[in-house]
C-alpha positions as CSV (number, residue, x, y, z in Angstrom):
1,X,0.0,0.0,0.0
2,X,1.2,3.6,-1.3
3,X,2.1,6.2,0.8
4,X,-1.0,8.9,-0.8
5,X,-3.6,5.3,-0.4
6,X,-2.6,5.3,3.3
7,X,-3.1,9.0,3.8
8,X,-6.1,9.1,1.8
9,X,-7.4,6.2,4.0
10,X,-6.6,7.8,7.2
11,X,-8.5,11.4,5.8
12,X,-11.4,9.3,5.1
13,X,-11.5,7.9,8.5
14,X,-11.0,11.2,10.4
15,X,-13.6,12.6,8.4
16,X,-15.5,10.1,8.6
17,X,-15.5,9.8,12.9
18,X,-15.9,13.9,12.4
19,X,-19.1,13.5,10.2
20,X,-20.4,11.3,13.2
21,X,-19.4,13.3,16.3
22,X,-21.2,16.2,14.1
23,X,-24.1,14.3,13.6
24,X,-24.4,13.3,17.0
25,X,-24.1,16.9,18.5
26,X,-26.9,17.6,15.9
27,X,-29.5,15.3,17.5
28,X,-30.3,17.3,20.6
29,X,-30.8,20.4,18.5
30,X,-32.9,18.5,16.0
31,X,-35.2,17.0,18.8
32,X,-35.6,20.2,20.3
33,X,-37.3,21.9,17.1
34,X,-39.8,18.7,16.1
35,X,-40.7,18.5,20.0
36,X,-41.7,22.5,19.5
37,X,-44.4,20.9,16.7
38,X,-45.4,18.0,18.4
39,X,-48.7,17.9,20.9
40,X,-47.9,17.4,24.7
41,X,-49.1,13.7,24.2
42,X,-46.9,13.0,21.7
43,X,-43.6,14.6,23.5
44,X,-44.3,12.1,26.2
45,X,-45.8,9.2,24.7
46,X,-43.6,5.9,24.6
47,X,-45.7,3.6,22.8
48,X,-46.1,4.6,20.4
49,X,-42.4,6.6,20.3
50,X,-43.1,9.9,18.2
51,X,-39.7,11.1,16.6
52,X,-42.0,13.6,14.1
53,X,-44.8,15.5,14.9
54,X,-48.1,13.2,14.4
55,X,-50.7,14.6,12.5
56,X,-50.7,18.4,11.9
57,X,-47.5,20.2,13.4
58,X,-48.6,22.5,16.3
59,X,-47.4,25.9,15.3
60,X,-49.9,27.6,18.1
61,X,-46.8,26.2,20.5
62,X,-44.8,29.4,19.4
63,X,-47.7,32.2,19.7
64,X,-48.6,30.6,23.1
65,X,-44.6,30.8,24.5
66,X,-44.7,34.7,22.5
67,X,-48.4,35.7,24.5
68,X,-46.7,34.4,27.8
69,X,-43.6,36.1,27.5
70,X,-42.8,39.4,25.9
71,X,-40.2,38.0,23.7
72,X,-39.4,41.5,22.3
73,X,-38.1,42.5,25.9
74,X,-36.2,39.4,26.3
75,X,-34.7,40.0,23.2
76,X,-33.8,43.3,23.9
77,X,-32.3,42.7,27.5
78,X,-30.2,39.5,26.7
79,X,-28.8,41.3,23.9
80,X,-28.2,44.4,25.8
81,X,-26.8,42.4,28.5
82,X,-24.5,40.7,26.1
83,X,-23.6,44.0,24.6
84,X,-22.5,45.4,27.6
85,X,-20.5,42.7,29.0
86,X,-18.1,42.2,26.4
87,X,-17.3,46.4,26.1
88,X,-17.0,46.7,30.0
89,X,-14.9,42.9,30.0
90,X,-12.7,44.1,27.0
91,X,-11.8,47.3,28.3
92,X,-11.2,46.4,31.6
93,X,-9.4,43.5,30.9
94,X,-7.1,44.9,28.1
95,X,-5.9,47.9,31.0
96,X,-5.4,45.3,33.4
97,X,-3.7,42.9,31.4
98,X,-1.0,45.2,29.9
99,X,0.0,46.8,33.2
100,X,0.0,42.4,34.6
101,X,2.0,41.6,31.1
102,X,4.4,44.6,30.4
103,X,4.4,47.2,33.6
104,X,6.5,46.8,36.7
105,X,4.7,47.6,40.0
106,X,4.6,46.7,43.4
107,X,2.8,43.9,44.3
108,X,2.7,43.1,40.9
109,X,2.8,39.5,41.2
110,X,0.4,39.1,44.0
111,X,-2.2,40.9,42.2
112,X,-1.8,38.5,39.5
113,X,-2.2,35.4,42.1
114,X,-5.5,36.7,43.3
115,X,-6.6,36.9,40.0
116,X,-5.7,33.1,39.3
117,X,-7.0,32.7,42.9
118,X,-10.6,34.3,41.4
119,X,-10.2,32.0,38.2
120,X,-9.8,28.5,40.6
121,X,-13.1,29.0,43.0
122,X,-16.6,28.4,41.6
123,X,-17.9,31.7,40.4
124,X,-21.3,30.7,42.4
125,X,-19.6,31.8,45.6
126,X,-19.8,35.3,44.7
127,X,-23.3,35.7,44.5
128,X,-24.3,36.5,47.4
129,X,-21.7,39.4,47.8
130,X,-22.6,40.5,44.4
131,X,-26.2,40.5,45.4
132,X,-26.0,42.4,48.6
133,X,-23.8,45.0,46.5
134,X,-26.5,45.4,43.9
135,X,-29.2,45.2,46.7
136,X,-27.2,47.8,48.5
137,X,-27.0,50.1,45.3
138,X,-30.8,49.7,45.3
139,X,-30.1,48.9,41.6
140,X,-32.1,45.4,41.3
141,X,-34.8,44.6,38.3
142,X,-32.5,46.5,36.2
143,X,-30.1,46.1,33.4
144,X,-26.9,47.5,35.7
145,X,-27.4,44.1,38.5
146,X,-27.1,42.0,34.7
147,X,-24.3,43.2,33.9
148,X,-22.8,44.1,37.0
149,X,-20.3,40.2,37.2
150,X,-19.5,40.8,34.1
151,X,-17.6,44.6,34.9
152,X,-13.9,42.6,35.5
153,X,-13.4,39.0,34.4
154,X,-10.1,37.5,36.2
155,X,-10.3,35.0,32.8
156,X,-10.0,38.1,30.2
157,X,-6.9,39.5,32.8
158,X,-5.5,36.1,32.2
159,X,-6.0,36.0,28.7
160,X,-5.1,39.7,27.8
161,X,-1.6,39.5,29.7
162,X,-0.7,36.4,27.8
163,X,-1.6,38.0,24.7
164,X,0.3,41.2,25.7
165,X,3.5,39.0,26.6
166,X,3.6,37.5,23.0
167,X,4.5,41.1,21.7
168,X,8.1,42.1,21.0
169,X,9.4,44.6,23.4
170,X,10.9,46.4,20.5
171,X,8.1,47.8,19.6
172,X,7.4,49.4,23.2
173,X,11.2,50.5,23.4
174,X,10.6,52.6,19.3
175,X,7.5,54.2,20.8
176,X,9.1,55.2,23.9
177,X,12.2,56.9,21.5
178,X,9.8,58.7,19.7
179,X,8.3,60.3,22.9
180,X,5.2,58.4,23.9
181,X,4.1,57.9,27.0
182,X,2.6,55.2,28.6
183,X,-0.6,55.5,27.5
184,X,-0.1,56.3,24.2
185,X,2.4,53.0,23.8
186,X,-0.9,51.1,25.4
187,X,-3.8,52.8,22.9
188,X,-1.8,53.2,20.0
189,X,0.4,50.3,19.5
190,X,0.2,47.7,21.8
191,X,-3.7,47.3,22.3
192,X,-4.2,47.3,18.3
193,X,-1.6,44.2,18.5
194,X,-4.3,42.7,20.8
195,X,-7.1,42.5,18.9
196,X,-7.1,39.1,18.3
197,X,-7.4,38.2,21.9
198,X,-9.8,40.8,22.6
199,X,-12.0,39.2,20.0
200,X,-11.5,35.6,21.5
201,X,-12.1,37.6,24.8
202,X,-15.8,38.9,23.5
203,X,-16.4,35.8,22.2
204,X,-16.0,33.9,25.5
205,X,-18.2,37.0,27.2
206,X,-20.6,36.8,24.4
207,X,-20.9,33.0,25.0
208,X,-21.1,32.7,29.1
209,X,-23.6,35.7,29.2
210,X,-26.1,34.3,26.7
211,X,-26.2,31.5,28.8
212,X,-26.1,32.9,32.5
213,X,-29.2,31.5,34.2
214,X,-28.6,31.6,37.8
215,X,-28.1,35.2,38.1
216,X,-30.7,37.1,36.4
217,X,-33.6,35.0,38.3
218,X,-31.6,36.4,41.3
219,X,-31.4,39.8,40.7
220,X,-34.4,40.5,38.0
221,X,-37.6,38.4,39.2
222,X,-39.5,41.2,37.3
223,X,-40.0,39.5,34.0
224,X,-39.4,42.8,32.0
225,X,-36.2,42.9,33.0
226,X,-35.1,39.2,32.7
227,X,-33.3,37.1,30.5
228,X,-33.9,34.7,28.0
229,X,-32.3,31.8,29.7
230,X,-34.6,32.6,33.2
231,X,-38.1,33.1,31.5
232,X,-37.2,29.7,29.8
233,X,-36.4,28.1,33.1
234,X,-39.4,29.6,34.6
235,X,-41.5,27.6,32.0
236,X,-41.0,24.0,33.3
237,X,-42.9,23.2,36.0
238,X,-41.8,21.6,39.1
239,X,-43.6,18.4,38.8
240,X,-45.0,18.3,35.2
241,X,-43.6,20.2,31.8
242,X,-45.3,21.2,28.6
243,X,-42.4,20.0,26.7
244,X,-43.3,21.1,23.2
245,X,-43.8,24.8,24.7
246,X,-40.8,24.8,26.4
247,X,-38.9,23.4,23.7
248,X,-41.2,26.6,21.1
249,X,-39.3,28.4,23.8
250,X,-35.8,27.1,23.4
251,X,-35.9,27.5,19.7
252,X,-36.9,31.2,19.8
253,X,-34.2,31.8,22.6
254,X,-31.4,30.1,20.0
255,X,-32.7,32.4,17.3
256,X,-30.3,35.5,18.2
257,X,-27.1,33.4,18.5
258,X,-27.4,31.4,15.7
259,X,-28.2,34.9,13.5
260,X,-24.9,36.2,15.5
261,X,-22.9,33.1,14.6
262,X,-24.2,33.2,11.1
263,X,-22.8,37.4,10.4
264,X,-19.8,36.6,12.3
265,X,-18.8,33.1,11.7
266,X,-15.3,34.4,10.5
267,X,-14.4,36.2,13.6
268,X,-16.0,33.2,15.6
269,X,-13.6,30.6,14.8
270,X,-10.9,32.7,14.4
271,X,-11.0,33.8,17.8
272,X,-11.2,30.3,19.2
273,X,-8.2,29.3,17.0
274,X,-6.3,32.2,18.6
275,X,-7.0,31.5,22.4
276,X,-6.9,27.5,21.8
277,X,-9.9,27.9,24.1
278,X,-12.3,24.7,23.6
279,X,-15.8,25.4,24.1
């Protein structure tokens, strides 16, 4: 057997284990949209199994999730929410990650251990600090407590000083020649260097505030000023579910990330590629 038969072979076979690990990540998704059509019977029923929608699909499952819940406002405060997060965590963490990964300070090195200190714990220890700071601000139901964990993220400090360390110093060392001072070396020349890791940065953001449950049925029980992630949870019940509803529900909530993956798919992968981060 020839060298190109063997590697031909081995392409198939990687693609071929990569077709099925695709396929297989596809089948939740899939399930998720025919349950939205089916009847409530049918999502339960064993025998007979239902894989599609029996009958007539059940398209009122949508305008009965949209009557319940003004999807509009969800829309507008998820995506607001996500908005914000990534321009307070980008500019936050591209400051703090140039003075980490090419200033010298005092202390500089503890400060950097409580930020890998921040990135070990569970994040759910926090809430209830964060909460009594947003309670005390007397800022709850409102889009500041939703974006208020997302201010600093110890992960984009992380991420930004590597990034920052990866640059020559020659660059810094011309700038500094031609008579800039330090913050014209950080907003002119370094942080433009950056942009690739500010990108994978937003992504990440993007990604965990989309699906961040836990806090805005903390802070926002006023449904106008939830999320898309806690009016879905709010829909299944705590003994019995209509399924096809909450799955009506679960489609409409992918909508704006898909349409966000879609424009941006470029950007998307690229930024992954740059952070090795695995999702």
């Amino acid at each position: 057997m020839g060298y190109q038969t063997k590697t031909r072979i081995t392409a198939l076979v990687i693609h071929g284990i990569l077709i099925c690990g695709a396929i297989i990540m596809m089948i939740p998704f899939i399930w998720m949209v025919l349950t939205a059509f089916k009847t409530r019977g049918q999502s339960i029923s064993v025998d007979p199994f239902y894989i599609f929608p029996n009958g007539s699909w059940q398209f009122g499952n949508f305008s009965q999730v949209w009557n319940s819940y003004n999807f509009l406002t969800l829309y507008f405060n998820t995506l607001l929410m996500i908005l914000l997060r990534v321009i307070f965590a980008c500019l936050t963490a591209t400051m703090a990650g140039y003075a980490l990964g090419r200033l010298n300070f005092p202390f500089k090195r503890l400060i950097f251990a409580l930020v890998l200190i921040q990135m070990m714990v569970p994040s759910q220890i926090f809430i209830i600090p964060q909460y009594l700071m947003v309670s005390g601000l007397g800022m709850l139901n409102t889009q500041f407590a939703l974006l208020f964990p997302g201010m600093v993220t110890a992960f984009g400090t992380y991420l930004l000083k590597q990034g920052y360390q990866t640059l020559p110093k020659e660059l810094e060392e011309a700038a500094e020649i031609d008579g800039c001072n330090i913050w014209q070396r950080f907003y002119k020349i370094m942080m433009p260097l950056a942009r690739s890791s500010m990108v994978s940065l937003g992504i990440f953001t993007a990604l965990f505030a989309y699906k961040d449950m836990m806090w805005p049925m903390i802070v926002c029980t006023n449904s106008s000023a939830t999320t898309l992630a806690a009016a879905l949870a709010k829909l299944q019940g705590q003994f019995t579910s209509n399924y096809p509803q909450l799955m009506a529900g679960a489609v409409m909530a992918v909508i704006p990330m898909l349409m966000i993956y879609l424009f941006f798919q470029k950007q998307f992968v690229e930024g992954i590629a740059t952070s090795g981060g695995k999702l």
